[in-house]
C-alpha positions, -999 to +999 in steps of 0.1 A: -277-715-473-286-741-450-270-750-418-258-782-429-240-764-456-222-735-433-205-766-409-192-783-438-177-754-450-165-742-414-149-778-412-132-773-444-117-741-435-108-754-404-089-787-416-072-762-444-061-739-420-044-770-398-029-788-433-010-752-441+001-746-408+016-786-407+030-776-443+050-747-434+060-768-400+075-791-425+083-774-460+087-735-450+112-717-453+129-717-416+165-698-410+196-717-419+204-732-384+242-730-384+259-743-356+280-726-335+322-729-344+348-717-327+371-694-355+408-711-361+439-691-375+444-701-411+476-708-402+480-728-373+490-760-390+525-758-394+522-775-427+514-745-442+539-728-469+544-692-473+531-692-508+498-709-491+500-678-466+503-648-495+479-665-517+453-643-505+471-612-510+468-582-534+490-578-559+518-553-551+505-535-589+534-544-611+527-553-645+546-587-644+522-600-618+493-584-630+477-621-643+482-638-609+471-611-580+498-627-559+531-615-544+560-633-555+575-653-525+594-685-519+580-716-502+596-722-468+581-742-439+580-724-412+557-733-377+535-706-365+537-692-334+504-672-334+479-667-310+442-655-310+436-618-295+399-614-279+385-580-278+350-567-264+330-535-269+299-526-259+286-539-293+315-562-307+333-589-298+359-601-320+391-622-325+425-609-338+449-636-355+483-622-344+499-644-371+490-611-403+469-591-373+439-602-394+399-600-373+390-640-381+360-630-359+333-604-351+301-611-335+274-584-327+264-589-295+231-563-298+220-582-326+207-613-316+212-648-344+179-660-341+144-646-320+146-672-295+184-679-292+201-654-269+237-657-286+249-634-308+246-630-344+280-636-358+291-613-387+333-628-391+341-662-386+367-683-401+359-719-389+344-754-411+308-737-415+322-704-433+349-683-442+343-643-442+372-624-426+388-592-426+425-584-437+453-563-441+485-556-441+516-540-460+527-554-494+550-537-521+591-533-521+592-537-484+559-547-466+559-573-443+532-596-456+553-595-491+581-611-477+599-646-478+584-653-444+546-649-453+522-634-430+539-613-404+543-631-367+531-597-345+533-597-304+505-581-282+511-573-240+481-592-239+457-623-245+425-601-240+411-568-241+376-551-227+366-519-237+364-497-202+369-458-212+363-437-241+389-459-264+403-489-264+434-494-281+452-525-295+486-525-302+505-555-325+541-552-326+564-567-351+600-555-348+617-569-380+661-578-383+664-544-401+655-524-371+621-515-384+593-518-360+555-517-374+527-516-354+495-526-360+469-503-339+433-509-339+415-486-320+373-490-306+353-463-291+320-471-270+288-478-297+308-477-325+310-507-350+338-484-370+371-499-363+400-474-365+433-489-379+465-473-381+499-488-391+529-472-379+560-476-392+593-466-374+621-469-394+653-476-378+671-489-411+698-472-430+679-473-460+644-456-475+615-485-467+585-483-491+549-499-491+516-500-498+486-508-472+459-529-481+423-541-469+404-561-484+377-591-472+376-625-479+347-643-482+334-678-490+304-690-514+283-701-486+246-689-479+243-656-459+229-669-423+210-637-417+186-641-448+148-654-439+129-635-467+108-657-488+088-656-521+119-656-546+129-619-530+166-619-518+189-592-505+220-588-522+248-611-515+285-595-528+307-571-526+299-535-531+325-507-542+320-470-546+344-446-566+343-413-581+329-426-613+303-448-596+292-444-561+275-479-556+280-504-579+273-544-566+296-572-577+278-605-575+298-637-571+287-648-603+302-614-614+336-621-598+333-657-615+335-638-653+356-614-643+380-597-614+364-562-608+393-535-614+391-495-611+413-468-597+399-440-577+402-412-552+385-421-518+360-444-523+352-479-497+348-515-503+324-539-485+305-568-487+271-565-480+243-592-470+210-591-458+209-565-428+245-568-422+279-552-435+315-550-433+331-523-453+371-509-454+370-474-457+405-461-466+417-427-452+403-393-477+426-376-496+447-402-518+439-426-547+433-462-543+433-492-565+402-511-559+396-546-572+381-582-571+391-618-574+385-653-568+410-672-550+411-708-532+372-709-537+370-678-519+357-641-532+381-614-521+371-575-528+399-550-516+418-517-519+457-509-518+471-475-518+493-454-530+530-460-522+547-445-493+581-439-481+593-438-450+623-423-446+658-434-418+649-424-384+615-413-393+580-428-384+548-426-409+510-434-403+489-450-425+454-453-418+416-470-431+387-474-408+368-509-407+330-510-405+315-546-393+278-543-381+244-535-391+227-518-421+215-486-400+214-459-425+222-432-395+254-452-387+263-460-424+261-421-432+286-414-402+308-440-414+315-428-448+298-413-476+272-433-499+275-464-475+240-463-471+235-465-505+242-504-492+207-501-474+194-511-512+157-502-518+157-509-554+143-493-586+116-476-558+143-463-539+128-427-546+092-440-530+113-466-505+137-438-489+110-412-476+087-440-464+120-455-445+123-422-430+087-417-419+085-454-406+117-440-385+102-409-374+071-421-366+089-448-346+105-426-325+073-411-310+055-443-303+077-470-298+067-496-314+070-508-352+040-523-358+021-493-346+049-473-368+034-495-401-003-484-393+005-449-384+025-450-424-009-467-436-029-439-423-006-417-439-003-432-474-042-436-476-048-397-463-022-389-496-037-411-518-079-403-507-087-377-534-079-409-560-095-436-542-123-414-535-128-406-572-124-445-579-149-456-550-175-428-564-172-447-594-177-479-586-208-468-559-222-452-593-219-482-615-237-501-579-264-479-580-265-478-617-269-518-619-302-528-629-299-504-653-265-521-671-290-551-665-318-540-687-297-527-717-281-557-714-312-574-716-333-548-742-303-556-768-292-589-762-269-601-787-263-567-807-229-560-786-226-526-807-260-509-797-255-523-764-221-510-762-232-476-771-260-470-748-235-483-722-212-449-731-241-430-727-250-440-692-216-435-684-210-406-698-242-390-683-239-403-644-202-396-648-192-434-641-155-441-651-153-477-656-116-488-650-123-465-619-120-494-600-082-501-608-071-470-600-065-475-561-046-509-569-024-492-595-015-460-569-016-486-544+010-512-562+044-491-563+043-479-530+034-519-516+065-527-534+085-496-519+077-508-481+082-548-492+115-537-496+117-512-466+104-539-445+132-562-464+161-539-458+155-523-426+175-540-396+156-525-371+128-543-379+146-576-377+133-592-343+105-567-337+077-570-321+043-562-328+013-576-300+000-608-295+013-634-312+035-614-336+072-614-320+090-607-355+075-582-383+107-590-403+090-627-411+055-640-415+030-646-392+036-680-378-003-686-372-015-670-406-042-648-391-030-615-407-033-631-444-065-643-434-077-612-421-062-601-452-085-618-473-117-615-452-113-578-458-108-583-496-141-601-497-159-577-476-148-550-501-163-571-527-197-570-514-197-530-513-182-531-550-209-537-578-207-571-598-192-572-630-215-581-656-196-602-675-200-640-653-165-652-660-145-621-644-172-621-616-160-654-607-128-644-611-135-615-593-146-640-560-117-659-562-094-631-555-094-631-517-085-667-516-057-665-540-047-632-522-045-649-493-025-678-501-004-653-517+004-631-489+005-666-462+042-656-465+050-623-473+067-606-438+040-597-413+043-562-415+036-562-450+008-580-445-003-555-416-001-528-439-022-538-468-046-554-438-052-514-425-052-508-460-084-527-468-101-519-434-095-477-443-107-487-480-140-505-466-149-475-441-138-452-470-162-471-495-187-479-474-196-438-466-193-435-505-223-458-515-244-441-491-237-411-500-243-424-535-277-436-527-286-408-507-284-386-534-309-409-551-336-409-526-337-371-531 
């Protein structure tokens, strides 16, 4: 090759190299960029009608209202008098609507929305970008929220709250005409993103009061802000429920669309899941819950509502569900309740993804670093998998050595494919060459490179992570490309220690694999790409020590 040649073709790389980094500048995929709204009660117009306030609500599980999921109440005008509670953890910040003692508004302040934005990543919000709050409340004979006057009007001692000991507790009052007073308790402990919630009702009627408590979030259609995976894979976006009979089963919107999701069950939780993040009512063990979907006001509701219970004159009863809003840590999920991590989904590989999740994890834990995590899993997958790639690399080192000789059958019997065909068996069957040894390492390779896509996809703690250099974010792709070009520079210097195929079409075909490879991975997260990267540079060494080996033994 002359030089001529070699600077045209540097200049060629070089200009393609600038044209896909100005493409993804302008046509990648980039994070939604939301901005920022300040959550409103969805009742502060005092326009709004009771039957506008229940429309939300469970039904109360009579058989007359089955059809409509709504509480039967009146329309009466009334102005709202609520106000907006603030409360602050060490790792939520949230916003109670005292008007139904609903949380219009969670953000996480540990989990940052974007790499280079310091504000929060907001979970809850209830504003004109999106709708996806959390609510609850007593319906039935005699719950507040299934009264005439809508959504109950609670009182707080105060505006704000901060987290300073080991709990935090918020109390919100509503004392009705009867003489019954219900408070509405939620209750933080430092680190936790479970929300206790406790409703306790004080009855100082003459009479037996009865009600059911509910929980259940509300969500809109809108596009889940924390997803940045490209290539056509998307987490899950829906509600999730688990019950006796099935302990994860997803609900997509379109699902909800068709149908309203219905099942009865002891235990059991609700959420709605998205990529990395989760909020999920977890009603107290020990009783059995109706569970159910629907689609109201263009918005997808999935909820619970339990048993009934009677409070008797002079007495006071506690009913209690815990709240989860935060990320999709399978260590927190599995203290939170059981089978939420089942929401961490891996897919049909879950069997491969969930042991590499754990090692990535473990291995994590002793250097510090993610990146280094994803070679230190490479290392290990390859040291697993060496007796096969070995096998395959002796192989193909055979059927290198072994070339000239493929050449002159090839040539001795020219167009008599059957004779040629044979002696070709008995070459391989006497230097023990398997041909399709070559595939093998891709096919072992292949199920476990799907297992970590989705490990890589799932796992929150590698949203935001560093690697070195230039790589601030293993969750996304390399913003410069160098890993998929690495990528492919390694695929082609595996091709040189591999032998040619002797057919001219597939060894073209063969050569244009590292370019299409490349192109393929430009987007694929970088610490998928890093992975396969190691991947190659192991199988080259590996190879490499093979063929001379190989050849060694012929020069004996």
């Amino acid at each position: 090759m002359d030089v001529q040649r070699i600077i045209l073709i540097a200049a060629l790389a070089i200009i393609s190299y600038m044209l896909v980094l100005q493409w993804n500048q302008d046509y990648g995929v980039q994070p939604a960029a939301v901005a920022q709204s300040e959550s409103v009660s969805a009742y502060q117009s005092s326009n709004d009608t009771v039957a506008q306030e229940g429309s939300d609500l469970p039904s109360a599980g009579t058989e007359a209202s089955a059809n409509s999921d709504l509480p039967e109440a009146k329309a009466a005008s009334t102005v709202s008098q609520q106000q907006l509670i603030s409360v602050k953890t060490d790792v939520l910040e949230l916003l109670i609507d005292t008007k139904g003692g609903d949380i219009i508004e969670l953000t996480l302040p540990q989990h940052k929305a974007a790499l280079n934005d310091d504000k929060p990543f907001v979970l809850l919000e209830q504003n004109g970008n999106r709708t996806y709050v959390s609510q609850s409340g007593l319906i039935g004979k005699d719950g507040l929220d299934a009264k005439q006057g809508g959504r109950p009007q609670y009182t707080t001692t105060k505006n704000s709250y901060q987290l300073e000991g080991d709990t935090l507790s918020v109390d919100l009052v509503h004392t009705g005409d009867d003489g019954v007073v219900v408070t509405k308790r939620y209750t933080f402990t430092p680190g936790s993103y479970t929300i206790a919630q406790e409703f306790l009702v004080t009855n100082g009627s003459a009479e037996n009061w009865q009600a059911k408590l509910f929980g259940q979030i509300k969500r809109d259609g809108s596009q889940d802000p924390s997803q940045t995976t490209s290539m056509g894979m998307q987490a899950f976006l829906g509600a999730v429920f688990s019950t006796a009979e099935e302990h994860y089963e997803k609900i997509s919107f379109d699902d909800m669309q068709k149908e309203n999701f219905k099942k009865v069950s002891p235990d059991g939780w609700v959420a709605m899941s998205q990529h990395y993040f989760l909020s999920a009512w977890i009603p107290a063990a020990g009783a059995e819950y109706s569970y159910s979907s629907r689609v109201t006001n263009g918005n997808y509701i999935a909820g619970f509502v339990s048993p009934e219970f009677d409070v008797a004159p002079g007495e006071t009863k506690t009913v209690v569900a815990n709240f989860y809003a935060g990320p999709k840590d399978t260590d927190l999920l599995e203290q939170a309740a059981p089978n939420l991590e089942l929401t961490v989904d891996y897919g049909i590989l879950w069997f491969i993804a969930s042991p590499l999740a754990w090692l990535l994890k473990t291995i994590h834990s002793f250097v510090g670093n993610w990146g280094v995590s994803i070679i230190f899993i490479t290392i290990i997958v390859k040291a697993l998998l060496f007796q096969v790639n070995a096998k395959a690399f002796k192989s193909m080192a055979k059927m290198r050595k072994f070339g000239p000789e493929m050449a002159r059958l090839k040539e001795l019997y020219g167009d008599d494919r059957q004779k040629m065909s044979q002696s070709m068996m008995e070459l391989y069957k006497k230097e023990k060459i398997n041909p399709l040894g070559g595939c093998l390492p891709i096919v072992a390779q292949m199920p476990i490179f799907i297992a970590l896509y989705w490990v890589l996809m799932e796992s929150v703690e590698l949203r935001h992570a560093p690697f070195a250099l230039w790589i601030n974010d293993l969750s996304v792709m390399d913003p410069y490309f160098m890993l998929p070009i690495l990528m492919g520079a390694t695929m082609f210097i595996q091709q040189l220690l591999n032998p040619t195929p002797p057919d001219p079409m597939q060894a073209k075909i063969m050569k244009m694999l590292p370019i299409v490879f490349t192109f393929f991975f430009l987007w694929f997260p970088a610490g998928l790409v890093l992975y396969w990267l190691v991947n190659n540079v192991l199988s080259i060494a590996q190879q490499y020590l093979i063929n001379k080996q190989i050849e060694g033994e012929g020069s004996k």
